[in-house]
C-alpha positions as MATLAB code, in Angstrom:
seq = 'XXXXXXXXXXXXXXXXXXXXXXXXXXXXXXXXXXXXXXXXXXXXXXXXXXXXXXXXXXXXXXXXXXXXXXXXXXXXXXXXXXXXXXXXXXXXXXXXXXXXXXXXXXXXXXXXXXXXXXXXXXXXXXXXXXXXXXXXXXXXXXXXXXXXXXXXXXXXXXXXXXXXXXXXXXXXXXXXX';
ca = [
      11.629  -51.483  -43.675;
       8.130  -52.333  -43.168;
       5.599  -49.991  -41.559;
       1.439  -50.704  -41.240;
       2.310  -54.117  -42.895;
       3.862  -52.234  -46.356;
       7.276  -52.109  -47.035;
       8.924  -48.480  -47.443;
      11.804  -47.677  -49.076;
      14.611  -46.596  -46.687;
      15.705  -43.840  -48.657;
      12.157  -42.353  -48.431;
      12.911  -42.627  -45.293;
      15.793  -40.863  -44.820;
      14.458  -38.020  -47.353;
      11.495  -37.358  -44.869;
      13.721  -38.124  -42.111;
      16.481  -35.088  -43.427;
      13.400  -32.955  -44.359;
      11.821  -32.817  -41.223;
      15.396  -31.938  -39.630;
      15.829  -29.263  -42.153;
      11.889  -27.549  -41.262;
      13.522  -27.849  -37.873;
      15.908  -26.139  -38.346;
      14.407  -23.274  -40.103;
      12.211  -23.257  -37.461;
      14.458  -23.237  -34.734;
      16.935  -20.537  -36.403;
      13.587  -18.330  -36.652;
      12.787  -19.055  -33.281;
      16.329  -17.624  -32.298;
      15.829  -14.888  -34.593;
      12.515  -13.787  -32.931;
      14.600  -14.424  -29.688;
      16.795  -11.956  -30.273;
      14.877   -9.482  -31.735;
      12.758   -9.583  -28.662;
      15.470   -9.203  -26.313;
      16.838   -6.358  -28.404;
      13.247   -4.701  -27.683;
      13.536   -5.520  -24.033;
      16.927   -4.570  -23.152;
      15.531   -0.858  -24.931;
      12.519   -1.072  -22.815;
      14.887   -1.677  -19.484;
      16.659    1.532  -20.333;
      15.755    4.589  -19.177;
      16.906    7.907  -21.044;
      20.623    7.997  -19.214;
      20.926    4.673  -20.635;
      21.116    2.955  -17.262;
      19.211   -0.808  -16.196;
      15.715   -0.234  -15.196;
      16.479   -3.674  -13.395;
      18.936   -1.858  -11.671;
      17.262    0.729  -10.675;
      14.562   -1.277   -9.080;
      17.011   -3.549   -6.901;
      18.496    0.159   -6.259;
      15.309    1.188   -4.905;
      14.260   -1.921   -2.974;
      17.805   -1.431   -1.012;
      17.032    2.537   -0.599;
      13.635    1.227    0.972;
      14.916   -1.544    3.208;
      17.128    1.223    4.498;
      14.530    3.322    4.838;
      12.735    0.763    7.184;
      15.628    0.590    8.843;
      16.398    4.014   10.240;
      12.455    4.443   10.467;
      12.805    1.752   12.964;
      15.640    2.725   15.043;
      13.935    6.437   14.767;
      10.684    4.861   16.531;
      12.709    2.821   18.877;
      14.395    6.093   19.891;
      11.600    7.897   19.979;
       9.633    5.570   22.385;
      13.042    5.383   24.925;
      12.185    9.698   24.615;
       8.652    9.617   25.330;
       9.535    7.107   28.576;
      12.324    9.577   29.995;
       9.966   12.104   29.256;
       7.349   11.534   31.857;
      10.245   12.078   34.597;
      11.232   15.631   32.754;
       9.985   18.936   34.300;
       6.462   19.660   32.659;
       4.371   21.686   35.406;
       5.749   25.096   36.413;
       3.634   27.484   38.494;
       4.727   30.865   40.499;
       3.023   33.106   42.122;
       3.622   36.259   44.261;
       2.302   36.985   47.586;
       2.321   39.380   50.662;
       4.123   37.175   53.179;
       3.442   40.156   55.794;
       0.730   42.744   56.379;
       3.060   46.007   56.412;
       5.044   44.681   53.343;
       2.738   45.750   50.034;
       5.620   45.482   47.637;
       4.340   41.267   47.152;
       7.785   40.176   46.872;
       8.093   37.228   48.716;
       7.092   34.409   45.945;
       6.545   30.453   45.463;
       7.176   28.287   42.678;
       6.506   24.222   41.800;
       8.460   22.467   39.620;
       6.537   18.819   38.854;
       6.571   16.378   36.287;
       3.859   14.249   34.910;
       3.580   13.108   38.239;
       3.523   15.882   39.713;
       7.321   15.011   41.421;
       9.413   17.490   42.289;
       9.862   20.540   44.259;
       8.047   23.804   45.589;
      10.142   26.650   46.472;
       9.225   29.006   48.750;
      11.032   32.678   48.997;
       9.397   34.616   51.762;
      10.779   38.268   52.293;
      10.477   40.680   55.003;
      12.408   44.246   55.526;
      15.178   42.684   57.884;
      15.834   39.328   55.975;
      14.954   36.393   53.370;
      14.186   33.036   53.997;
      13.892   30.234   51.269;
      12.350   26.889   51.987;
      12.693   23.993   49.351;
       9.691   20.913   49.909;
       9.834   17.985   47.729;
       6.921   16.498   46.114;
       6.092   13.181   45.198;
       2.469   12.790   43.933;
       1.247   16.506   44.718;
       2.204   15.613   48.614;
       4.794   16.675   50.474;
       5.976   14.944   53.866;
       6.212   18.991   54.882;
       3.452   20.950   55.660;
       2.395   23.389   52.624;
       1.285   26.574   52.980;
      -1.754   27.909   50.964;
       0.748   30.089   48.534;
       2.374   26.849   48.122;
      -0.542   24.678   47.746;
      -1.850   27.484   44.970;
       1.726   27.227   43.306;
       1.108   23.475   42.858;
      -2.243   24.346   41.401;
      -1.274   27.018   39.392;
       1.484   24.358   37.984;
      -0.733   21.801   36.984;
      -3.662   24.384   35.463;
      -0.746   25.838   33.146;
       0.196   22.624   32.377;
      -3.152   21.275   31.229;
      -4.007   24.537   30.058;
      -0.928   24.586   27.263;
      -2.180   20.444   26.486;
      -5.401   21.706   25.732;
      -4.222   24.234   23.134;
      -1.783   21.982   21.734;
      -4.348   19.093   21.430;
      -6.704   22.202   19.668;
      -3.976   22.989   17.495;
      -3.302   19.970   16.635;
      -7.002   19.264   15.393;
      -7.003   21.809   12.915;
];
């Protein structure tokens, strides 16, 4: 064979040629050896002290926190179908006790609101004298009734929403702390 114009033997050739296999080889068996060793070292690394997969563990984990997500989701969605039903829930009570006649000082005749945030509902009024009881139920809508309110009643309303506000304050305090 003739290379760069001289002529080489081809048995030279095939010696260099079955060298350079063989320092492959070498080579590539310590390549597999350092391989191994190194995965050997890993796998003890992945362990933890029960023995089990760290890799394992961590696709554990992820699927404990996609769960997670989950129910925090459907908590918040629940939550914010609460917080709408809410506002039509009975927030505002007020009472309050009043003479309905001059001769009667025993103040037992009474009247009470019942409201929600917007200030819907009811006010009760109980008025009591010596020969009988009378109750009157007015609904609300907005504060106003399509019935004419006395002043106990308007100060039942009143007293509902003060109490109301009055408790929100101190929660909103409480909560600042």
């Amino acid at each position: 064979m003739e290379l760069f114009g001289k002529m080489i033997p081809s048995e030279l050739i095939l010696f260099y040629g079955g060298l350079l296999l063989l320092i492959l080889l070498i080579v590539s068996v310590c390549g597999l050896a350092i391989a191994i060793k190194a995965n050997r070292k890993m796998k003890k690394v992945l362990r933890d002290a029960d023995g089990y997969d760290i890799a394992d563990a961590i696709v554990n984990y992820y699927q404990k926190c996609t769960d997670i997500m989950n129910h925090y989701a459907e908590a918040e969605s629940r939550l914010e179908e609460l917080e709408r039903e809410m506002g039509s829930c009975i927030k505002k009570v007020g009472a309050i006790r009043y003479n309905a006649f001059e001769g009667n000082n025993a103040r037992l005749s009474f009247a009470a609101a019942v409201l929600d945030d917007d200030d819907t509902g009811f006010v009760l009024n109980g008025v009591y004298s010596r020969g009988q009881t009378a109750t009157y139920l007015k609904p609300l809508t907005k504060g106003k009734s399509t019935f004419e309110l006395s002043e106990e009643e308007e100060e039942a309303i009143k007293t509902a929403q003060f109490n109301y506000e009055k408790k929100r304050q101190i929660r909103l305090t409480e909560n600042l702390k």
